[in-house]
N, C-alpha and C positions, 0 to 999 in steps of 0.2 A: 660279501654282503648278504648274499642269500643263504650260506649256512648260519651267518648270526642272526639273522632274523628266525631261521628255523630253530635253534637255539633258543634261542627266545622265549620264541613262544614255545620250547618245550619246557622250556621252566617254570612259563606262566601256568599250564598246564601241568606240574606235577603240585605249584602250589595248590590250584583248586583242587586239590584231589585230600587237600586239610582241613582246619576248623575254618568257618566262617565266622568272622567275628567284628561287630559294627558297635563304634563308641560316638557318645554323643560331644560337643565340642565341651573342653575342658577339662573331661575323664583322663584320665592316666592310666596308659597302657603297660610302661613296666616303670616301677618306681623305684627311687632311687635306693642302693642297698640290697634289692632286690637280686636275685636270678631271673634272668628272661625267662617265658615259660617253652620259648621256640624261638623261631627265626620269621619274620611278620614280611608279608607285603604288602604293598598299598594299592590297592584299585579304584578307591577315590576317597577325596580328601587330602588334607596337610597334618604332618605330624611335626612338633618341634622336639627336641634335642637340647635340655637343656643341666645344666650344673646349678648348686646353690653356695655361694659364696658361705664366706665365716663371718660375711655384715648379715647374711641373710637373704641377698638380694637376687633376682636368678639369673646367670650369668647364660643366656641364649648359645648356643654351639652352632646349630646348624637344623634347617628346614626342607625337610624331608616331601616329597608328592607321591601323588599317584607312577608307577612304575621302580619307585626304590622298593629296597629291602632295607632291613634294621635287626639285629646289631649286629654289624659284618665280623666287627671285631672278636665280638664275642661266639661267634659262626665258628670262626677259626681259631682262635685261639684259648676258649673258654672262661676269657679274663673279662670280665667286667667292671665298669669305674660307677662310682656313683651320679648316675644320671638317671633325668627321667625322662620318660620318652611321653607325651601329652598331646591328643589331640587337638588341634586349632579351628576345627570346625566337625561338623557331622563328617565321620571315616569309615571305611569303608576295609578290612584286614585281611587277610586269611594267614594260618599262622602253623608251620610245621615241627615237628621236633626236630630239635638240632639234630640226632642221630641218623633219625630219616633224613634231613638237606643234605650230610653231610655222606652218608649214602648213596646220592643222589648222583652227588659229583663225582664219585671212584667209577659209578657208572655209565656217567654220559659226560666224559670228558672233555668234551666240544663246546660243552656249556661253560667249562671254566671259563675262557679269554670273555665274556659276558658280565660274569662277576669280577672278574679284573677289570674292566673298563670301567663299573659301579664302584669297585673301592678306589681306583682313581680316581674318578670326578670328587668323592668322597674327600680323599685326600688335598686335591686340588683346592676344594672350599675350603677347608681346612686351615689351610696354608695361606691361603689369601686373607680369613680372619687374622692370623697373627699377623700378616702384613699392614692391615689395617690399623691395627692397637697401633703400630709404630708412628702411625702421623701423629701430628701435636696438637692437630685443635681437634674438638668436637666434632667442628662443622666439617675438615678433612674426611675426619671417620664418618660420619653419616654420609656423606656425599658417597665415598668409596662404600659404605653397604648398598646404596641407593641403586649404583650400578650396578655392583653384581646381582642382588635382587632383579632389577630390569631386567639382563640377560636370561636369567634363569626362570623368571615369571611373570616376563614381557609380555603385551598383548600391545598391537596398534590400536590407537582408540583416534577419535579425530583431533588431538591437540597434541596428541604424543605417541606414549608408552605409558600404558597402566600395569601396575605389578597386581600380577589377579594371583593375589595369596593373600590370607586374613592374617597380616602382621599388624602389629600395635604399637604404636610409642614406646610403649615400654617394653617390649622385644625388638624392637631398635636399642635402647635404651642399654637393655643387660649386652647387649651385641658388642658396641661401642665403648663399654665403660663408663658413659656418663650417668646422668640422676635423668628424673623421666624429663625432670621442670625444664630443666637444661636442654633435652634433647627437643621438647619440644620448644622451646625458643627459637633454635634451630631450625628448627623446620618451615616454622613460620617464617624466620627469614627468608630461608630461598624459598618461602613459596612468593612472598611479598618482591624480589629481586626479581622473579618470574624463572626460577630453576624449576619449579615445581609447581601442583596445584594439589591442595587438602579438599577432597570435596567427598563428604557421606562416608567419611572414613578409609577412606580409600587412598592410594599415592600414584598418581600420575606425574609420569617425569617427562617437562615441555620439551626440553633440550638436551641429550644426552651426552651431545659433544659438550655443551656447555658446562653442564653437570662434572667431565670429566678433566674440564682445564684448571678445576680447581684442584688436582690433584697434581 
């Protein structure tokens, strides 16, 4: 545990030694079509990950924080897909060239097993969205994003778990598959059932065993 932690932080430490680079919420940091311009960290803030459908619609991937890297894939393998990578709130970057990251690693190879644990969880999420598409209702899939969100940007509040990340109905929405109107029906259900509470925009979840017997 204590060489991964030293690890760690020598990673977090060769990224500050890159650009500094802070986006406001809503900016697009690499756009879809695009080459990355490097390999990004996050030191604060949310970044999403997201696809644009052939309706046009934008089909949500996966929500990135403070301590990821972005785009792993493209780290190592040079391949890029067309997504865009869009700040969710005020963020906070530092952003190296892939030549340098990838330098990095030949040289402190103790850092690898680090970034394998990052492209794991990576993957992990991953795999559990296509799990999710496979339920058959809505309110299934919202329920099953509802908890993995909680685990992942859970906070105890006094009624529950608040997901303290600035997601929106309609990045639930593109997540899920459904239309926003839809999802928010939904929502309002299990707030009204008392699975949930909507309050200043926000998703606090009451019950999260409860939450997860509907799955």
């Amino acid at each position: 545990m204590l060489a991964d932690k030293a690890a760690h932080e020598q990673l977090i430490t060769f990224f500050h030694s890159g650009t500094e680079l802070k986006y406001k919420k809503g900016e697009s940091i690499v756009r879809a079509g695009d080459d990355p311009r490097g390999i990004y960290f996050i030191t604060q803030g949310f970044v999403k990950a997201y696809a644009i459908t052939k309706y046009g619609e934008e089909n949500l991937l996966i929500v990135r924080k403070d301590g990821d890297l972005f785009p792993l894939i493209w780290a190592f393998t040079g391949l890029h897909r067309d997504i865009t990578y869009q700040a969710m709130s005020d963020t906070t970057l530092w952003r190296v060239a892939r030549s340098e990251f990838l330098d990095f690693l030949k040289k402190h190879e103790h850092a690898v097993p680090v970034l394998l644990d990052m492209a794991i969880e990576a993957y992990r999420l991953h795999s559990e969205r296509v799990m999710n598409l496979e339920y058959r209702t809505v309110k299934e899939r919202i329920a099953s994003f509802l908890v993995t969100h909680a685990e992942r940007f859970g906070k105890k509040s006094p009624n529950g778990i608040i997901i303290d990340a600035p997601i929106r109905r309609s990045d639930i929405a593109g997540s899920v598959n459904a239309s926003r109107e839809t999802t928010s029906r939904e929502l309002t259900a299990l707030a009204r059932h008392g699975y949930i509470s909507l309050q200043n925009g926000s998703i606090e979840i009451c019950d999260i065993e409860k939450l997860r017997e509907l799955l």
